[in-house]
RODRENBA-361750 format. One record per residue (C-alpha): residue number from 1; x, y, z. Coordinates in nm, 4 decimals, m for minus. Layout:
node torlum NUM; c1 X; c2 Y; c3 Z
...
***
This chain:
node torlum 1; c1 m2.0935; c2 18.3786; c3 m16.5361
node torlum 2; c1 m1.7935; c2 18.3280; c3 m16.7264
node torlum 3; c1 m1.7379; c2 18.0867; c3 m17.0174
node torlum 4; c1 m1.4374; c2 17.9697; c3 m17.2300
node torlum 5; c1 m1.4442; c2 17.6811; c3 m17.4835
node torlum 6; c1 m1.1286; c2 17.5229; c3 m17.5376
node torlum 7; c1 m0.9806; c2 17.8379; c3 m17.3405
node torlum 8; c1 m1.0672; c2 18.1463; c3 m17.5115
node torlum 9; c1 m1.4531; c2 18.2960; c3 m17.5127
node torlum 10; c1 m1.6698; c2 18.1189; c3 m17.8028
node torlum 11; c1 m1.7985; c2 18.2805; c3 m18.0558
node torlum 12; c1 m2.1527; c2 18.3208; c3 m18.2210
node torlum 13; c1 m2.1441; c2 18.0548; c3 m18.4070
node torlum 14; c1 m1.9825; c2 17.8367; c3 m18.1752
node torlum 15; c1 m2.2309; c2 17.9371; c3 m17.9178
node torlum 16; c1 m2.5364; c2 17.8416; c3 m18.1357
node torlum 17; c1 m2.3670; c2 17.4711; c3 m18.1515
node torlum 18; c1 m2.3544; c2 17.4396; c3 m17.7907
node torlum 19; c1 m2.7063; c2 17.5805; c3 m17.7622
node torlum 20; c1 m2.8624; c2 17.3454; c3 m17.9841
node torlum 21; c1 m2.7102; c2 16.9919; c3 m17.8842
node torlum 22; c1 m2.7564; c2 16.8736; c3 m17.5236
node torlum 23; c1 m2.5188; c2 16.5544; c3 m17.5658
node torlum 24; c1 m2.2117; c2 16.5478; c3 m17.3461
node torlum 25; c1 m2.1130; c2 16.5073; c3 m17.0154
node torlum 26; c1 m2.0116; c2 16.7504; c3 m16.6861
node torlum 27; c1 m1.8589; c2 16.7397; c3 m16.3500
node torlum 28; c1 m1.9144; c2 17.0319; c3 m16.1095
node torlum 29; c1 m1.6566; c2 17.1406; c3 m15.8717
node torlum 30; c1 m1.6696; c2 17.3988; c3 m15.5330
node torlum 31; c1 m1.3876; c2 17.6025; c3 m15.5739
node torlum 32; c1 m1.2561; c2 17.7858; c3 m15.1851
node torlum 33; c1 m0.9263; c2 17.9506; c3 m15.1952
node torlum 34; c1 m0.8480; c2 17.7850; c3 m15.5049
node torlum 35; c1 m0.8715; c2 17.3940; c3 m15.3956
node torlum 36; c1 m1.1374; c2 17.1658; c3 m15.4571
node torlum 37; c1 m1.2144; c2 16.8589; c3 m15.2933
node torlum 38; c1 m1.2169; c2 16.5214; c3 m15.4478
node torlum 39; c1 m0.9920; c2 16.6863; c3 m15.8068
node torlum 40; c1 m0.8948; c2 16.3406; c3 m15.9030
node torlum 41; c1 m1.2403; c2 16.1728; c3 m15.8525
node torlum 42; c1 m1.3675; c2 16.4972; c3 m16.0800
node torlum 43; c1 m1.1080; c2 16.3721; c3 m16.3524
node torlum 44; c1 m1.1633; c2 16.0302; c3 m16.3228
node torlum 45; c1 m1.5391; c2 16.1402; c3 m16.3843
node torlum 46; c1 m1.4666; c2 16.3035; c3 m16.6935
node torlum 47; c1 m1.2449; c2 16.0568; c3 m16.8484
node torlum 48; c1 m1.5134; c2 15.7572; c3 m16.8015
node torlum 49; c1 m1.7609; c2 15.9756; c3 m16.9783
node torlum 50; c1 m1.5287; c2 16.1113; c3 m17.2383
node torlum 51; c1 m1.4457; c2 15.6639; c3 m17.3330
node torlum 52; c1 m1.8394; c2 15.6214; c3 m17.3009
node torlum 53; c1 m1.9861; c2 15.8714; c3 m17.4739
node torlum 54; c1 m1.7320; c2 16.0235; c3 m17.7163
node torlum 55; c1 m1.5462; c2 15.6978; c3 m17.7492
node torlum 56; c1 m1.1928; c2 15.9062; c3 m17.6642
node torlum 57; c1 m0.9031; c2 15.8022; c3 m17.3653
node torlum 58; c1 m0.8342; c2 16.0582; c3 m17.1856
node torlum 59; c1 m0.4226; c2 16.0103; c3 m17.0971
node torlum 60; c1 m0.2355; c2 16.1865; c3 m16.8570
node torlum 61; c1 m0.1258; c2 16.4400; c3 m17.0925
node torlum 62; c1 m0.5022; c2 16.5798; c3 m17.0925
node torlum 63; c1 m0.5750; c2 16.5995; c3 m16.7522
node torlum 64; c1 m0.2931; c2 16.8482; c3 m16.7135
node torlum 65; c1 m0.4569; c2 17.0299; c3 m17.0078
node torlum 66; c1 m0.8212; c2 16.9611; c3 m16.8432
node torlum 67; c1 m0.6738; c2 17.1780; c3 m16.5264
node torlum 68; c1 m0.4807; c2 17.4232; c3 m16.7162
node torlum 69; c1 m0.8024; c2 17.5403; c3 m16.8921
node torlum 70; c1 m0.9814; c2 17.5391; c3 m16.5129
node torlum 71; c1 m0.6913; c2 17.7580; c3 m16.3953
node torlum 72; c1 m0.7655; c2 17.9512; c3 m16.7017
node torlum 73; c1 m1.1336; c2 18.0180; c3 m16.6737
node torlum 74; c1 m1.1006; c2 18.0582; c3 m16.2862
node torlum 75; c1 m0.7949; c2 18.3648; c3 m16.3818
node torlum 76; c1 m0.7525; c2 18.5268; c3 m16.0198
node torlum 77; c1 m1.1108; c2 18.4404; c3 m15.8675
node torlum 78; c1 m1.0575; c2 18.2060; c3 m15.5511
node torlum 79; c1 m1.3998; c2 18.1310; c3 m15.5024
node torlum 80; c1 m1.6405; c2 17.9648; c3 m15.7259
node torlum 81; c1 m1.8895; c2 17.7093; c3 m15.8725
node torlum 82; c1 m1.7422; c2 17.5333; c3 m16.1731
node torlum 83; c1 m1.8690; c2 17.3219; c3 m16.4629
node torlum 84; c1 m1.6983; c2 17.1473; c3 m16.7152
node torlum 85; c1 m1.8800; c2 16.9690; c3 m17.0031
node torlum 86; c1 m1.7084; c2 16.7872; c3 m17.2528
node torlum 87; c1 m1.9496; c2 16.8573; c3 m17.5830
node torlum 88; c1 m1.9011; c2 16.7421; c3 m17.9620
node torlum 89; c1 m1.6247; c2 16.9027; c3 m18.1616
node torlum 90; c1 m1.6880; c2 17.0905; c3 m18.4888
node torlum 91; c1 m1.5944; c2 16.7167; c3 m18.6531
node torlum 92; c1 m1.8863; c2 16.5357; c3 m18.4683
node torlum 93; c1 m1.7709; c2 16.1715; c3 m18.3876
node torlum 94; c1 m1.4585; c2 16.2721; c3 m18.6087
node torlum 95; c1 m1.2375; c2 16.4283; c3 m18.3458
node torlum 96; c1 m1.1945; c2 16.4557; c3 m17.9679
node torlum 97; c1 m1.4572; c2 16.6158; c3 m17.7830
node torlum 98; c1 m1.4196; c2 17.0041; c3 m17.6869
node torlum 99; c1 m1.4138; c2 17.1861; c3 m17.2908
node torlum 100; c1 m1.6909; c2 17.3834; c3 m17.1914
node torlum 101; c1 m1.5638; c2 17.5688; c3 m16.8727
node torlum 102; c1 m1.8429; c2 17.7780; c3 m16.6992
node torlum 103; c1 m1.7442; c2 18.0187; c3 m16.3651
node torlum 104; c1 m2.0131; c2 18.1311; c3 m16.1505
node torlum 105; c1 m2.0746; c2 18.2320; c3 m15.7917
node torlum 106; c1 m1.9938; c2 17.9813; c3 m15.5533
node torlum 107; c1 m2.2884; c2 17.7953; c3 m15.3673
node torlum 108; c1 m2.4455; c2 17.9462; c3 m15.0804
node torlum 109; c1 m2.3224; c2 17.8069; c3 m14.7345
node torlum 110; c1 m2.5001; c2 17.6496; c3 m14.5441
node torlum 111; c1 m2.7408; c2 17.5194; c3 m14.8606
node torlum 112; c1 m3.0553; c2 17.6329; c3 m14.7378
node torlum 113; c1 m3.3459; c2 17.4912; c3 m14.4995
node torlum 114; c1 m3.4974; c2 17.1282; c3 m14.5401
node torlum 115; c1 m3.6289; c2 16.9959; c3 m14.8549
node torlum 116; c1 m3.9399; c2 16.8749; c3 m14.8554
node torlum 117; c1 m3.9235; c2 16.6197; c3 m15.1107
node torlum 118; c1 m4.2039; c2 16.4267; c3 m15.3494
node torlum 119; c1 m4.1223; c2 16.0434; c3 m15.4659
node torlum 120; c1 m4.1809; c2 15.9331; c3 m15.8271
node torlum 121; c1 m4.1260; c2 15.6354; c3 m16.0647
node torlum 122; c1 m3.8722; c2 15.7763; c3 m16.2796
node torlum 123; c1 m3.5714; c2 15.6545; c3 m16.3768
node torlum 124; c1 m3.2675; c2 15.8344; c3 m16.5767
node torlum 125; c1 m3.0928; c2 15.7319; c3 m16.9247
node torlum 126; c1 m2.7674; c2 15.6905; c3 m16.8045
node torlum 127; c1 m2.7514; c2 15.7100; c3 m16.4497
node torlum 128; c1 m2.3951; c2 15.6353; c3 m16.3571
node torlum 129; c1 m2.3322; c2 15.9370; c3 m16.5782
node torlum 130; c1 m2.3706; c2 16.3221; c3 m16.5474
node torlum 131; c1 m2.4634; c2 16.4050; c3 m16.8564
node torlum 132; c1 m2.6523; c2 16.7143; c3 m17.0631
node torlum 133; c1 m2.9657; c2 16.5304; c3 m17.0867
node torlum 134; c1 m3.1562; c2 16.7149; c3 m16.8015
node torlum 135; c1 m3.4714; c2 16.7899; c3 m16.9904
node torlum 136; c1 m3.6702; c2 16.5637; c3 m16.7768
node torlum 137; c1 m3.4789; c2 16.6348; c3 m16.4441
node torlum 138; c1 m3.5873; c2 17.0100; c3 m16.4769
node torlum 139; c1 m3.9489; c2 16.8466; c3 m16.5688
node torlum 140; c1 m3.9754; c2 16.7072; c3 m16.2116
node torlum 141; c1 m3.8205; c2 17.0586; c3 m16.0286
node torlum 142; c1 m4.0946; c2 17.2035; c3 m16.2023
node torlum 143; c1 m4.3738; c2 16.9630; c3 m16.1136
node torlum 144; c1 m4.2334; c2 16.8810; c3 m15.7577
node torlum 145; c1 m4.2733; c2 17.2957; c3 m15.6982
node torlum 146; c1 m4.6256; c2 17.3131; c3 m15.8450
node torlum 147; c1 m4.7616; c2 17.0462; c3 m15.6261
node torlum 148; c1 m4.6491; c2 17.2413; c3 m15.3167
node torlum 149; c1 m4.3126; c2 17.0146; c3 m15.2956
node torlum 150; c1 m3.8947; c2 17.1345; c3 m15.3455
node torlum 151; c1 m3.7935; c2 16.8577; c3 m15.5663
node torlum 152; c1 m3.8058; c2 16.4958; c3 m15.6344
node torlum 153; c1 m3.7202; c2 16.1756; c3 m15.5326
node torlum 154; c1 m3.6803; c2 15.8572; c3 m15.8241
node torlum 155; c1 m3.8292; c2 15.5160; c3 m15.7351
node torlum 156; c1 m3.7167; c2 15.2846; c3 m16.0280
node torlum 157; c1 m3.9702; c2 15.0265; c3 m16.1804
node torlum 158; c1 m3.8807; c2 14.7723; c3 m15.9019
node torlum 159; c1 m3.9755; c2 14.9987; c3 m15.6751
node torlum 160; c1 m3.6218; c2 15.0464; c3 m15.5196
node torlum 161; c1 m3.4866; c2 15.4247; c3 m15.4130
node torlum 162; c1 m3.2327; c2 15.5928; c3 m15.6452
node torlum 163; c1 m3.2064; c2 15.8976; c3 m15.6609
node torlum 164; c1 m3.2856; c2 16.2783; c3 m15.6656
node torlum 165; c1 m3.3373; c2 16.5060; c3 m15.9346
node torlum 166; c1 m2.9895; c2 16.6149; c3 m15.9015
node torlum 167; c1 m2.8762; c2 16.4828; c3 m15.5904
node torlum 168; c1 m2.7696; c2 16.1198; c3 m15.4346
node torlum 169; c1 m2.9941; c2 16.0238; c3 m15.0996
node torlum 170; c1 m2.8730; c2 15.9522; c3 m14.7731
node torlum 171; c1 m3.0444; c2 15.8170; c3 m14.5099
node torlum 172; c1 m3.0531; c2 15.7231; c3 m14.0598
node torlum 173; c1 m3.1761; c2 15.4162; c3 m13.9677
node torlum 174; c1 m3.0910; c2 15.5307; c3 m13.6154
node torlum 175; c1 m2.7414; c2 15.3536; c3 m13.5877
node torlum 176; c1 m2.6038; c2 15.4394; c3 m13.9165
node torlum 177; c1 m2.6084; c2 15.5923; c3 m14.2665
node torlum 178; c1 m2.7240; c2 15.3662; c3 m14.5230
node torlum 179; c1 m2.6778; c2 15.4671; c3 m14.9024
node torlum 180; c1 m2.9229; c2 15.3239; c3 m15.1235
node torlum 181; c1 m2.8007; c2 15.0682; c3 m15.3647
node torlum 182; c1 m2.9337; c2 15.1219; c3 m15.7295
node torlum 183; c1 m2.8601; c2 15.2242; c3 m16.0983
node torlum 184; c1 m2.7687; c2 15.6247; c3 m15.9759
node torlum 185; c1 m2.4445; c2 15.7987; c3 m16.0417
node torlum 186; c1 m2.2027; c2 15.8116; c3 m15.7909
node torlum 187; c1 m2.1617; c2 16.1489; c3 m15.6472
node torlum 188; c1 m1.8194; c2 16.2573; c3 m15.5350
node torlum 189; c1 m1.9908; c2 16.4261; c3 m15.2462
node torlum 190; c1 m2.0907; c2 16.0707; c3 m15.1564
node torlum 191; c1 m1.8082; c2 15.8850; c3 m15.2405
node torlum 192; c1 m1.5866; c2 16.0861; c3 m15.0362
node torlum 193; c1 m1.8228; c2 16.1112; c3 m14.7175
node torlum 194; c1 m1.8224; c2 15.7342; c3 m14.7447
node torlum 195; c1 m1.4257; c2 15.7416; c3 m14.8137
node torlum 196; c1 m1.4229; c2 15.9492; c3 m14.4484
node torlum 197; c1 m1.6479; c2 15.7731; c3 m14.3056
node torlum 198; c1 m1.4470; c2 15.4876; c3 m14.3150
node torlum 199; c1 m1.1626; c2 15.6612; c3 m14.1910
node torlum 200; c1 m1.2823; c2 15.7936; c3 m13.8853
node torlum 201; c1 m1.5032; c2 15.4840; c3 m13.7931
node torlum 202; c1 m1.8796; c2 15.6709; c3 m13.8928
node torlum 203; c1 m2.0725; c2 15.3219; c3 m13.9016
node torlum 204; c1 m2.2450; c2 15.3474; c3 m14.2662
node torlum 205; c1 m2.4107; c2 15.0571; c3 m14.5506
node torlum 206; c1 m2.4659; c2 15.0150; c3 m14.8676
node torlum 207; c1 m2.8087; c2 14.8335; c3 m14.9215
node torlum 208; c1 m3.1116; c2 14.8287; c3 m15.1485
node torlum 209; c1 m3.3853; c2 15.0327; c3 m14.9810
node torlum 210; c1 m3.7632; c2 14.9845; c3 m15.0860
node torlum 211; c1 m3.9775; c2 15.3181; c3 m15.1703
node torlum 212; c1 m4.2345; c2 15.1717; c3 m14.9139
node torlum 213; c1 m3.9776; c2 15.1159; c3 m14.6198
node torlum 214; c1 m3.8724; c2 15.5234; c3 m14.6643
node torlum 215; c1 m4.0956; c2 15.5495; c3 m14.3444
node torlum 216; c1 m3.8863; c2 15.3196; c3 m14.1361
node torlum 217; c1 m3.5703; c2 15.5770; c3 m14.1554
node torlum 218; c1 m3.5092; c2 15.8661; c3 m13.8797
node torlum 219; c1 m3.3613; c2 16.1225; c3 m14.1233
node torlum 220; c1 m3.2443; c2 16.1985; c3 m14.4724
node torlum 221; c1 m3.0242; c2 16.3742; c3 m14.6593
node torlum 222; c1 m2.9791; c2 16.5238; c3 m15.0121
node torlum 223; c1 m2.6129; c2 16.5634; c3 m15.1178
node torlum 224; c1 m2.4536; c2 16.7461; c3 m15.4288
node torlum 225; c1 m2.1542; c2 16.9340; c3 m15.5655
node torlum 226; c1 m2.3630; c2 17.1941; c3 m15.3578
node torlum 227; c1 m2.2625; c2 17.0187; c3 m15.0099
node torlum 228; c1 m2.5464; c2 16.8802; c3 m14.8037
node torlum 229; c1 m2.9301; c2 17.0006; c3 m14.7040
node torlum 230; c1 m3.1375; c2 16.8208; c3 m14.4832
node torlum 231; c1 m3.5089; c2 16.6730; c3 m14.6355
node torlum 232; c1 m3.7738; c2 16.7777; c3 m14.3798
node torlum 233; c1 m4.0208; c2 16.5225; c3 m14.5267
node torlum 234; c1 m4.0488; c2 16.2704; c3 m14.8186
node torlum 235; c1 m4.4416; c2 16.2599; c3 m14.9524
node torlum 236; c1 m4.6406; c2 16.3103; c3 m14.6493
node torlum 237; c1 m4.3985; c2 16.1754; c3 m14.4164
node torlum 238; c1 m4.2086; c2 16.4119; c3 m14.1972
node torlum 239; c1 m3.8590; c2 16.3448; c3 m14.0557
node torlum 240; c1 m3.7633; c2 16.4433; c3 m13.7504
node torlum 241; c1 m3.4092; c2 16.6612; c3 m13.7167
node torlum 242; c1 m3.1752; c2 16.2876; c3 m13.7144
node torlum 243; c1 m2.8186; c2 16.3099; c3 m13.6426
node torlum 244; c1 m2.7426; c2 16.2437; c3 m13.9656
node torlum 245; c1 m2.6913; c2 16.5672; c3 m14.1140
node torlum 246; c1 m2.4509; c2 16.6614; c3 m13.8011
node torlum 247; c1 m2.2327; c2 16.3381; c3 m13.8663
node torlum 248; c1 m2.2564; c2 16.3681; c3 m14.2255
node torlum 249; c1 m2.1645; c2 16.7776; c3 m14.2096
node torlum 250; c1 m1.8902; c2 16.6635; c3 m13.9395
node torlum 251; c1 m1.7169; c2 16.4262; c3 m14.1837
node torlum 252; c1 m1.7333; c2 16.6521; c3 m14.4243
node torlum 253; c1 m1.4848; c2 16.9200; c3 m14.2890
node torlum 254; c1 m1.2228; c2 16.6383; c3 m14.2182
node torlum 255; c1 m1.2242; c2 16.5628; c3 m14.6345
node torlum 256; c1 m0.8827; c2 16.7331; c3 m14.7628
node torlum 257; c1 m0.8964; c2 16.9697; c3 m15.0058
node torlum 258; c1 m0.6935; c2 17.0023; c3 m15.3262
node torlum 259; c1 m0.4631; c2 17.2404; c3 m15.5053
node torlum 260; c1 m0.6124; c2 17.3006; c3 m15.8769
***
C-alpha cells in the first residue's frame, strides 16, 4: 500500500494524527487502465461530506487538485483500489480539511462466491455518509464470522432493510430489482446500475422492504466499490441462483468508464 497526505508521504508525527482520530470521510474508487467509473459521482461524494462534516465548499478549483493528487499517488500503476479520506488539518476546525490518498491492489474479479449473510437491528450514525467511523461495522464482520455467517445485514428500529456492513442490498422479486428505500448511503455502484438500468430498459423500484418480507424475494445482491457478489442466504433462508446477479453484472459492463 501506498500513502501520500496532501501529496508527499506523511511523516511520524503526521501519521500518529491520522492514527488516533477516526473523523472524516472517504470515497473508494476501482482504478483499470487508469479510468474509473462514476469520477464525478466520487467528487460529488467528497464535496457533500467535506460541507457536512468539515463545514468547507469544495469549488471547482479543488476537484482538479482532488485528481491531481490521485494521479499523483497512482504515479505509473494502471490498476488499483483507491481511497481518499478527507481528515482534520493540523488547525482542527481552523482550516480546510487535508487528502489522505491510499493505493493498494485492485479488487479481486469476480468478488468471490455467495455471501451468506446474518440480519441485525443496527443502524449507522450517518448513513448517507461514508465516513471513518467503522468501529461498529468491523464489530458485526467479526460477529457475523463467529456465528458461522460472512457479514451482516442492518434492519433499522422500524424494522425496514438498509443496509450491509459495507455494502448497499439489492434484491429479485422475480420481475425486477427492487432497491430498498431507507436512511443508507447511496453507493455509486448502485446509483449507476440504476442510472443503466434506466437506459437500457432493466425494469427496477425503489420501495421500502420489511426485514420479515426478505423471504418473499428470489435473489439478492451485495454491491460495493468492490463490484457485485451474490448472497447465497440471508439468516436461515437460502436463495436460489436469481437472475439478478446476471442482469445486474450485464448492466454493469455497459457503465462508461472515466479518464482520471
Amino acid at each position: 500500500m501506498d500513502v501520500e497526505l496532501n501529496g508527499r508521504a506523511p511523516g511520524v508525527a503526521e501519521l500518529h494524527r491520522l492514527i488516533a482520530s477516526n473523523y472524516g470521510h472517504y470515497t473508494s474508487l476501482q482504478v483499470r487502465d487508469g479510468r474509473v467509473r462514476g469520477l464525478a459521482l466520487h467528487l460529488a461524494r467528497l464535496a457533500d461530506g467535506a460541507e457536512e462534516l468539515f463545514g468547507h465548499r469544495v469549488g471547482v478549483e479543488e476537484e482538479h487538485r482532488l485528481l491531481g493528487l490521485i494521479r499523483h499517488a497512482l504515479g505509473r500503476t494502471r490498476n488499483a483500489s483507491v481511497r481518499v479520506t478527507l481528515v482534520p488539518g493540523p488547525g482542527g476546525d481552523e482550516g480546510p480539511p487535508d487528502v489522505l490518498v491510499t493505493v493498494s491492489d485492485p479488487a479481486p474479479e469476480p468478488a468471490g462466491p455467495p455471501l451468506r449473510v446474518q440480519t441485525v437491528t443496527y443502524e449507522r450514525d450517518l448513513p448517507e455518509h461514508k465516513h471513518r467511523g467503522t468501529f461498529m461495522l468491523d464489530y458485526h464482520v467479526r460477529e457475523a464470522r463467529l456465528a458461522g455467517f460472512d457479514d451482516r445485514l442492518f434492519i433499522g428500529r422500524d424494522g425496514g432493510v438498509r443496509e450491509g456492513t459495507s455494502w448497499n442490498l439489492a434484491l429479485w422479486d422475480g420481475e425486477q430489482v427492487v432497491w430498498p428505500v431507507a436512511p443508507v448511503m447511496r453507493g455509486i455502484t448502485m446509483v449507476l446500475l440504476q442510472i443503466a438500468m434506466t437506459m437500457n430498459g432493466t425494469p427496477w423500484t425503489l420501495r421500502p422492504v420489511d426485514g420479515a418480507d426478505l423471504a418473499s424475494f428470489a435473489g439478492a445482491a451485495a454491491l460495493s466499490s468492490a463490484g457485485i457478489r451474490a448472497i447465497g442466504s440471508i439468516d436461515e433462508l437460502p436463495l436460489a441462483d436469481a437472475p439478478l446477479t446476471k442482469v445486474l453484472a450485464e448492466t454493469w459492463a455497459e457503465v462508461p468508464w472515466d479518464e482520471l
